[in-house]
N, C-alpha and C positions, 0 to 999 in steps of 0.2 A: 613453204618453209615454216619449220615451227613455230608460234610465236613464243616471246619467253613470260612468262605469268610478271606480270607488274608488284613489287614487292608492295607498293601503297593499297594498289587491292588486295592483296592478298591478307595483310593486317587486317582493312577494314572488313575482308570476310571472315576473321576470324574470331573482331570483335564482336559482329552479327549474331557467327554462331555461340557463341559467349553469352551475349546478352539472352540470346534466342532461351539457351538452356535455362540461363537462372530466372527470366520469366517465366518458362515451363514450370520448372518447383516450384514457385512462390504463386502459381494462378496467375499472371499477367501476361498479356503481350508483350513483344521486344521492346515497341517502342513505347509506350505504356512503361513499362521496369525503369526505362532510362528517364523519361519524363517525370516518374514519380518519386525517385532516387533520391535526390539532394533534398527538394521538400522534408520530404520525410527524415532523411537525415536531420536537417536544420533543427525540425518540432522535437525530433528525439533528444538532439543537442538539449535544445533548449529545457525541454521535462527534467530533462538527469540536471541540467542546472539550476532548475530551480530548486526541486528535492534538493537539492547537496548544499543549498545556501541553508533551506530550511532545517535540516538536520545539522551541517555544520554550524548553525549561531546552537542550538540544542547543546551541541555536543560544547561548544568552546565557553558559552553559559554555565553550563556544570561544572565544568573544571576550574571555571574562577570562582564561582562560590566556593568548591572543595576548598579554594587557598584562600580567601578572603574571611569566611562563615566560621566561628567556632564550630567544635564538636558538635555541639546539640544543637545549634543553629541547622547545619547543613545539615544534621538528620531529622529535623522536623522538618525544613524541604524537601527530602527523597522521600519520607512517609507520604506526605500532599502530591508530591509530582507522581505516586503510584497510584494513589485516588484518581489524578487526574487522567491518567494514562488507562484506567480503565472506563473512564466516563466515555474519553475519547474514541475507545473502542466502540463504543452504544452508540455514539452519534455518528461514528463513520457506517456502522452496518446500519441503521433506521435512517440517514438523512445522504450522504455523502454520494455510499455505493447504489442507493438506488437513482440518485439525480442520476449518475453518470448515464445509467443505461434510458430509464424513462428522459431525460433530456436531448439525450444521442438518437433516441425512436421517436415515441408516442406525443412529446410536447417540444419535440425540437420545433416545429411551426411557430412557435410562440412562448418563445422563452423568459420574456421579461413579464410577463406574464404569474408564468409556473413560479419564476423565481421570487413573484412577488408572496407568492404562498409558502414557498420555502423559508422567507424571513418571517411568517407570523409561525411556522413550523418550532425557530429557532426562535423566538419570543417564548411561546410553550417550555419550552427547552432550558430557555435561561431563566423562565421562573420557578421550574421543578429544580434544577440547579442551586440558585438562591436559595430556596427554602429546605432543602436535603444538607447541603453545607452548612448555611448557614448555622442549622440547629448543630448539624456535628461541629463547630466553630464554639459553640457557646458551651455544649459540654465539656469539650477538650479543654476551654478555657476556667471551668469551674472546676475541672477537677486537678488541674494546676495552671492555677493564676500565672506563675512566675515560670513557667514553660513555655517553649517554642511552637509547639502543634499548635494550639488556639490559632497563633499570630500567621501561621502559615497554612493551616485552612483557610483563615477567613482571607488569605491574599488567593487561596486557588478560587474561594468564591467570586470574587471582582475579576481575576484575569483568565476565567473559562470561557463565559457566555463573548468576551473579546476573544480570543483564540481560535473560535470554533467558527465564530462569524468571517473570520479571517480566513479562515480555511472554507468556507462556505463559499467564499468570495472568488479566492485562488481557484477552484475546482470548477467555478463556473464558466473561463476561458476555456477548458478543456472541452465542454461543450460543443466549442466553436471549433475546436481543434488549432486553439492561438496559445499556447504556454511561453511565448515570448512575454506575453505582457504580462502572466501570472508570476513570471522568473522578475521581471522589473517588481513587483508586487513586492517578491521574497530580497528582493536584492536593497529596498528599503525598510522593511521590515528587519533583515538583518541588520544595518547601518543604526537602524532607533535603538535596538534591543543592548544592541554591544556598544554603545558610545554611552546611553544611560546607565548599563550597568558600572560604566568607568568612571561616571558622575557621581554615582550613589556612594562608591568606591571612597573617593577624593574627598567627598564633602561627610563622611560617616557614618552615615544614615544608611546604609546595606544592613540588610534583614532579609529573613525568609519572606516575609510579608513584604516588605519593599519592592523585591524579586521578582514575584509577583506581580505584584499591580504594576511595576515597570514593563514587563511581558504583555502584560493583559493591554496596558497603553498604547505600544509600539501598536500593537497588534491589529488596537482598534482606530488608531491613522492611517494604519495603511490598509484597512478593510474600508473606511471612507472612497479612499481616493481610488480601490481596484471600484466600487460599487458606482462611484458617477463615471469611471470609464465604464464601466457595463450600462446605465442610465443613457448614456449618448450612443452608444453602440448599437443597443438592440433595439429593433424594430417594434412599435407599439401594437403588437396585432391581437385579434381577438381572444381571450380567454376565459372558456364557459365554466372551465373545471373550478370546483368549489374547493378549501381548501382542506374542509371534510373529505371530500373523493379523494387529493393527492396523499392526503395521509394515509390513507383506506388502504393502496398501493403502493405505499412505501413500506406501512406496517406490514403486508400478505409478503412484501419481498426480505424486509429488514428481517425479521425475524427468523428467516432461515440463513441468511447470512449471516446473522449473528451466533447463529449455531454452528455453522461452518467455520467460525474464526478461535471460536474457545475451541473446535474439533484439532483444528489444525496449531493450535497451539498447546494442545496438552505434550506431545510427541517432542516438540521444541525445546519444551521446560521441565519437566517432568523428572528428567533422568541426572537434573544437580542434585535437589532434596536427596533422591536413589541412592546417587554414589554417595552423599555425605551420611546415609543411613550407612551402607554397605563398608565403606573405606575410609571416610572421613574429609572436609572441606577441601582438604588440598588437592584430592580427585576432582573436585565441583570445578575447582579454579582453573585444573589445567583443562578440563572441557572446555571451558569459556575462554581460555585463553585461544586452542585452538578452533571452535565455533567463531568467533571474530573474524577468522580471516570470511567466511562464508558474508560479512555482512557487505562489504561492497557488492557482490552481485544483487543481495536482497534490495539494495537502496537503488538501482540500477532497475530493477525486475518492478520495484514498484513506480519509480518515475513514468515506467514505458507504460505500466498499469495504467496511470491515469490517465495518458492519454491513447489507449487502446478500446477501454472499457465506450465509451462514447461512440469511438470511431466501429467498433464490433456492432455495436448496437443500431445507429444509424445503417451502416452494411445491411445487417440483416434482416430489419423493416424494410427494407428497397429487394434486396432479391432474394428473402422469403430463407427457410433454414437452410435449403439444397446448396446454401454457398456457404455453410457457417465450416464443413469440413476443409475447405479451400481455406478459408478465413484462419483457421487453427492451424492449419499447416506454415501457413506465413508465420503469422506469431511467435509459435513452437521454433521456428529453424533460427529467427529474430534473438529468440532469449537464450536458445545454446549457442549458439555465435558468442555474444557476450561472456556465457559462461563459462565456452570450453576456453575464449581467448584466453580471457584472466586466469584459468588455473592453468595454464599451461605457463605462463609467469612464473606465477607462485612457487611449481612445481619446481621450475628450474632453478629459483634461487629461494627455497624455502630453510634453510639456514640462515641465509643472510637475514629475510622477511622475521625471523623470529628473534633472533640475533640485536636486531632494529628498532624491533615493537619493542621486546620484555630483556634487554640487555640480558641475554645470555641466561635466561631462564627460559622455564618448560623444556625445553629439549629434547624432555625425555619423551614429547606426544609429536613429535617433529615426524616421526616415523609413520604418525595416523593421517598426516596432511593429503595423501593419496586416496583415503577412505573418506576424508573429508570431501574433499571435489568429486569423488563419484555422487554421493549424496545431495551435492549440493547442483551438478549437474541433472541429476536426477529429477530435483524439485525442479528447475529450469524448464526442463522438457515437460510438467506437465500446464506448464504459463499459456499454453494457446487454449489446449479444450477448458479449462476453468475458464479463463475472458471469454471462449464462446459460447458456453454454459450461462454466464454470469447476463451477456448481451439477450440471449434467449430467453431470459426472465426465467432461470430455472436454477436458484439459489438453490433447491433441494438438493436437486442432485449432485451439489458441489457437497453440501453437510454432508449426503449419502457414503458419498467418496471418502470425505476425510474421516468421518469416524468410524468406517469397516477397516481404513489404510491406521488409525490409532489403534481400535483394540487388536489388532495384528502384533502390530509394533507391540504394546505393552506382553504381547503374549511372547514375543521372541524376547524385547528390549530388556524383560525384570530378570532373566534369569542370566542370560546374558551379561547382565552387570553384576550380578551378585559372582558369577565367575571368572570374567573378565574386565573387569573393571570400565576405564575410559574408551576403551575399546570395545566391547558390549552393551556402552553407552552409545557410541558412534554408530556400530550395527541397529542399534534399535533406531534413531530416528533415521540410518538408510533406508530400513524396511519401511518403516511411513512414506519415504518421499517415493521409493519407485514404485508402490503400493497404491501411492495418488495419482501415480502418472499413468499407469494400467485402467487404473479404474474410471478416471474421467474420462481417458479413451474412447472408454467401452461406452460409459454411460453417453456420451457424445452420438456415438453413433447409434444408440437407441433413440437419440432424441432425433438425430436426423430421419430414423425411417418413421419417426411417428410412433413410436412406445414408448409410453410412460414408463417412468423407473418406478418400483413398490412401494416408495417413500411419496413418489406423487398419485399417487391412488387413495391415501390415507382419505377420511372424508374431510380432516383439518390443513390438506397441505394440497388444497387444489391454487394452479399456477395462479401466478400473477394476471384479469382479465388483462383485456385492451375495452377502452373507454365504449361504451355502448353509443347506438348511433346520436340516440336525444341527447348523449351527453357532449358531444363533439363541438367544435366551435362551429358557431355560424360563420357561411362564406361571404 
């Protein structure tokens, strides 16, 4: 007699083949995929939370200055916070983006160590800092006394060499691959920054300067208290590298990566000035108005960033390049997930979304929001081969990438906008982002079979080594 199939197995054969398949894409076994699932969830939870504390106190800090700060008050702040914000770029490509990968490989063994070279790195750092400020503080200040810039340089001078340290601090659980305790980190750091500034508020004394060094404070309490939970945590093991050597390979990596970040931002920014040349500011605005919705996936893309970059690179010192394709694939399906969810949102109530943000302005770019999420999909999909480029120690070929994928873009993007406006804006940084995602592809799987790309042949842009044997720690 027949038997009749048991509906409870029949599910759980279902969910088998289920699991079966989506560890097939992603490179894992069944049970491996389900094993590894929530973890990973949990760390990503946690990353995207702590980024969103750290950008939201940013973002909710600017907006009380806007209403608190006179006029030239809060534009002597925006001038300093742009200083700042490119400083910040130099120290995340020379210090930040190289710990992640050399911390996650070459000196994950002995981190408290490496990280003790990293804080005389950031010493360096805070005293080229001081003395470049400073002096623009004293100019600013002599060629108007009774001006706001002096008073809010000299506060970016006090509350940088804090902020960076801070960030020094946070980026070092990632390491570990612990962003719970770098989110506790951000989640008191937000709590100092936003109750101080409601003090400063109350009792009158808000300034640019105040701002400042209120920032730079918060910053530097709760850089204290992430660095003795790092002091008790990490293991004291031997460490021979000098902090000569670590700079040596931070400078050979930093500097391509710093190349890659001004590559990848010309395409991004480039095409407000454009329209305000070509049509006039009110073109710039509605860009930016529709570019915004693009920024939650960026802040999303970079959370998972930080704590992928570590984890790429650790992977791929353990099982050599031949798994960094597998490694990209995961990443890649990771950051369109994300992306395609959220614009499929957006898409479906993007009236309302605009309606919401800009009370019934823009409208008229309402219509680009569909060209937007291709692009910004776009950029998405190329998140895995850059992390695994990035993990490979092969910053070049990520610059490579972006700035054949710019001068494309500006060759389609200028003419484009001189004839179609915010929409020939749009098209041009599409063309960079699917342009990025082509090309790192490629350049990926050249690096996987073992050919160097043209930019790493140069005789100035040989890779990043790995530490020679005399230099290794003693066992």
């Amino acid at each position: 007699m027949p038997t009749i199939p048991n509906a409870a197995s029949e599910v759980a054969a279902i969910e088998a083949e289920t699991s079966s398949s989506m560890g097939n894409l992603l490179g894992l076994e069944a049970g491996s995929f389900k094993r590894n699932l929530i973890p990973w969830l949990s760390k990503g939870g946690f990353a995207i939370l702590d980024q969103g504390l750290i950008s939201g106190s940013n973002f909710l800090l600017s907006i009380l200055l806007a209403r608190w700060l006179s006029a030239e008050q809060y534009g002597a702040y925006a001038v300093a916070f742009g200083f700042f914000v490119l400083l910040s770029l130099v120290y995340n490509c020379l210090v930040l983006e190289p710990m992640a990968v050399f911390g996650g490989s070459s000196y994950h063994g002995s981190l408290r160590g490496y990280l003790g070279s990293l804080i005389w790195i950031h010493v360096a750092f805070s005293a080229a800092i001081a003395t470049a400020f400073g002096a623009s503080t004293f100019a600013a200040w002599r060629m108007s006394p009774g001006g706001g810039l002096g008073g809010a340089l000299g506060g970016v001078t006090i509350a940088s060499p804090c902020v960076l340290l801070f960030w020094l601090a946070r980026r070092s659980f990632y390491l570990e691959l612990s962003p719970a305790k770098s989110a506790l980190g951000a989640l008191v750091y937000f709590g100092l920054s936003l109750s101080g500034m409601f003090g400063l508020y109350h009792w009158g004394v808000l300034s640019s300067f105040s701002a400042f060094v209120l920032v730079g404070f918060a910053a530097l309490i709760t850089s204290f208290y992430l660095l003795i939970v790092l002091r008790m945590e990490l293991a004291n093991q031997p460490f021979a590298h000098s902090t000569k050597t670590v700079w040596g390979r931070h400078w050979r990596y930093g500097r391509w990566a710093l190349g890659g970040a001004v590559a990848s931002w010309i395409p991004a920014n480039i095409y407000y000035p454009l329209l305000s040349s070509f049509g006039g500011l009110a073109h710039s605005g509605q860009l930016k108005a529709l570019m915004n919705l693009t920024l939650p996936v960026e802040q999303v893309k970079m959370a998972l960033g930080l704590l992928f970059i570590p984890y790429a690179a650790r992977t791929l010192e353990r099982e050599g390049r031949e798994g960094a394709k597998s490694l990209s694939r995961r990443m890649t399906l990771v950051s369109l997930s994300v992306a395609v969810g959220y614009w499929a949102v957006i898409l479906i109530f993007k009236g309302s979304v605009f309606h919401l943000l800009y009370s019934g302005r823009y409208s008229e770019v309402t219509a680009l929001v569909p060209l937007a999420a291709f692009g910004s999909i776009a950029w998405c999909g190329s998140f895995g081969s850059s992390i695994a480029l990035r993990a490979m120690e092969s910053p070049a070929s990520v610059f490579a990438a972006f700035s054949m994928a710019t001068v494309l873009s500006l060759v389609i993007g200028i003419p484009a906008v001189w004839r179609f406006g915010v929409a020939g804006a749009v098209w041009g940084i599409n063309t960079s982002d699917v342009l990025s995602w082509i090309l790192l592809v490629w350049l990926l799987q050249q690096k996987v079979a073992g050919r160097a790309s043209i930019i790493e042949r140069l005789p100035w842009s040989k890779p990043t080594a790995r530490p020679l044997v005399e230099d290794l720690p003693a066992q």
